[in-house]
DOMAR-206030 format. One record per atom (N, C-alpha, C, CB): residue in one letter; x, y, z. Coordinates in steps of 0.05 Angstrom, whole numbers, plus 5000, padded with zeros to 4 digits. Each point is the difference from the previous one (the first is absolute). Glycine has a CB too. Layout:
REM residues N
AXYZ;...
REM end
This chain:
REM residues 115
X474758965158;X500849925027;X500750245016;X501649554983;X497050495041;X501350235021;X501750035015;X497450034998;X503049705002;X502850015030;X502349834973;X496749855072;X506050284937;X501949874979;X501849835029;X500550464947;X499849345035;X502949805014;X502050115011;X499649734971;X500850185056;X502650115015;X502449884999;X497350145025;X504850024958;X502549765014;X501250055025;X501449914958;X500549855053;X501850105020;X502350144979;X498949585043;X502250594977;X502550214986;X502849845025;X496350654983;X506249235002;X502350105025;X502450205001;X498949585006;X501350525005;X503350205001;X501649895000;X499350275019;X502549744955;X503149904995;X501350245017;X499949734946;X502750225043;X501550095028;X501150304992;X502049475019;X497050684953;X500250174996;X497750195000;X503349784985;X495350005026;X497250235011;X497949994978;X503050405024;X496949504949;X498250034980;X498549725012;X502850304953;X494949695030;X498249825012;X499749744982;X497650415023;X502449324973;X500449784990;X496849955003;X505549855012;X494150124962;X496749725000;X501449785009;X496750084952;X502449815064;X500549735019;X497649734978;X500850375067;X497149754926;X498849814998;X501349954964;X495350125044;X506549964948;X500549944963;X500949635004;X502950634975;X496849275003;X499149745001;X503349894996;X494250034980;X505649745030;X503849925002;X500149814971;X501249915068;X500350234922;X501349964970;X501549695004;X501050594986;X500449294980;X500849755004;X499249785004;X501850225006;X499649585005;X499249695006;X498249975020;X504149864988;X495950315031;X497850105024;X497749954990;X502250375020;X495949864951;X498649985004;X498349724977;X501450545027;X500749334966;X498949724987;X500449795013;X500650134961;X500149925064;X500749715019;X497049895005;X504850185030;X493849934975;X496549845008;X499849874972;X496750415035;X502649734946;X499649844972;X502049754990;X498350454987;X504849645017;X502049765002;X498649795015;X504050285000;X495949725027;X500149845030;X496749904984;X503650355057;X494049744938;X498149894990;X500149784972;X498650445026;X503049634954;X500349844989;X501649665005;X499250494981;X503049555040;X501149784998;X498349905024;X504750104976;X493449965033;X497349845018;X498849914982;X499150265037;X500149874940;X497549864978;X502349794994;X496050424973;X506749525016;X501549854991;X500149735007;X501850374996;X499249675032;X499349795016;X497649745010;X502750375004;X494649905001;X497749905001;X498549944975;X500250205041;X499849864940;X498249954984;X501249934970;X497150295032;X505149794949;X501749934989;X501649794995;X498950315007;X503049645009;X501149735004;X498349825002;X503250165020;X495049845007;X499649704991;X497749944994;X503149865024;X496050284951;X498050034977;X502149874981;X496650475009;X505949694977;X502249854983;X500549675012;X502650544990;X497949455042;X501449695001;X497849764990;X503150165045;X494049924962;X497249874990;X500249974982;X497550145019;X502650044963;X499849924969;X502949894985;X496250394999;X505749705012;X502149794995;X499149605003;X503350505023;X496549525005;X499149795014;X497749834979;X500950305051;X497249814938;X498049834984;X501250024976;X495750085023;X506150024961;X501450074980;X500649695006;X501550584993;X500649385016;X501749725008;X498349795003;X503550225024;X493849764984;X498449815005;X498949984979;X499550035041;X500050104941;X498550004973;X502549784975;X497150655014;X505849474989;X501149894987;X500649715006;X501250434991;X498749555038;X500149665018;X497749834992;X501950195046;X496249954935;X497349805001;X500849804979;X495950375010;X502949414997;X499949734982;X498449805001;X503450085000;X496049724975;X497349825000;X500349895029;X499649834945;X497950165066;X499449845021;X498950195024;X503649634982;X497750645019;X499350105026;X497150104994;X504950135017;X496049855018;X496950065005;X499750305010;X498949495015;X498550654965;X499750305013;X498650115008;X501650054983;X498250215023;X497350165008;X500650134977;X498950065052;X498850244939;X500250184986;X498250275011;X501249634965;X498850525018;X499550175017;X496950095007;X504650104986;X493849715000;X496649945006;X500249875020;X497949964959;X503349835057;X500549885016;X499749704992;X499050395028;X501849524948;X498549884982;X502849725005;X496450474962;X503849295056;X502149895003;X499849714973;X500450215063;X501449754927;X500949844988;X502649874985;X496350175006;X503349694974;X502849815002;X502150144971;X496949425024;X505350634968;X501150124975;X500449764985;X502250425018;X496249584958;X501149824979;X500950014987;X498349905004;X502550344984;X501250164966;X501750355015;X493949764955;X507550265043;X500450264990;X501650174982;X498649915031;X499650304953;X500650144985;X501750295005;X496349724984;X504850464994;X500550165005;X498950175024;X501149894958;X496250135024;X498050285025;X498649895009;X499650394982;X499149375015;X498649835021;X499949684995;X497050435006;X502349515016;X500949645017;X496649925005;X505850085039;X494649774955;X497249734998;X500549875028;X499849834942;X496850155067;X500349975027;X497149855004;X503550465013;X497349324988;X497949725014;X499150135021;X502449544990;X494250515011;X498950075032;X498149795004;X500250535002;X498849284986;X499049735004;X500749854984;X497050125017;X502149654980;X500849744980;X498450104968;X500049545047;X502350384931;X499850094978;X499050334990;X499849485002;X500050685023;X499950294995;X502450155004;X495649975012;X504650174966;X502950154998;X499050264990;X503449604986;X498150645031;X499350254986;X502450194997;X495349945017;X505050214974;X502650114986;X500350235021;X499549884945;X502850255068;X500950205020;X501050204993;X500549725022;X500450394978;X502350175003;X501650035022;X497850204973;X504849835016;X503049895007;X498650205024;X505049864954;X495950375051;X498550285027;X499049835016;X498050434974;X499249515021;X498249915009;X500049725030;X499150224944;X502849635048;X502249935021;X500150085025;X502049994969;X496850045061;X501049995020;X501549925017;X497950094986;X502449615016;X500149925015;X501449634985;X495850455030;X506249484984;X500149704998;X500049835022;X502150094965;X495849715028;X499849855022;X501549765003;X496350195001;X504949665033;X500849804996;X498849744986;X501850235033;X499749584952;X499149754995;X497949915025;X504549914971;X493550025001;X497649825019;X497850155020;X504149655003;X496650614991;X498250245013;X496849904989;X504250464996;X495349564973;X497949914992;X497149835011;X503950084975;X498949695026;X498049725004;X498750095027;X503149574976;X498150665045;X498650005024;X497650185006;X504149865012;X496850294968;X497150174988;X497749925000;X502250144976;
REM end
């Protein structure tokens, strides 16, 4: 490289000359990275955690009779459920086995029949 970087220089008050441009030490210079993280916190964190809380609780609320979606989009009725997966009527005398995850969505009573 031929040309080198210029700094600014300032005069303290004894006349020697101060780099002005040295970088500000401390909490100063992690406040952008701080102040950036509790933006990702907010936006994208939380309420990613309250979601999955939220279906956590709906998963444990399930019981014979409701009616569901899943996550094929696949809507039907719960007849059985097991540990890791629930049996799920999607026409008359067809039943196919789920997984508990798999779960989106519960629908009100009688959603079905209007299907």
């Amino acid at each position: 490289m031929l040309i080198s970087t210029a700094y600014a220089q300032a005069a303290d008050t004894a006349g020697q000359t101060v780099d002005a441009a040295a970088p500000a030490g401390g909490l100063a210079g992690f406040l952008p990275l701080i102040l950036m993280f509790v933006v990702l916190w907010f936006l994208m964190i939380r309420p990613q955690m309250k979601r999955s809380k939220e279906h956590k609780a709906m998963l444990e609320a399930l019981s014979k009779g409701d009616e569901v979606i899943t996550n094929g989009g696949i809507a039907g009725k719960v007849v059985d459920i097991g540990d890791g997966f629930i049996q799920v009527e999607i026409a008359a005398n067809t039943v196919v086995p789920v997984q508990r995850q798999a779960i989106t969505t519960v629908l009100p009573k009688g959603t079905l029949k209007n299907l």
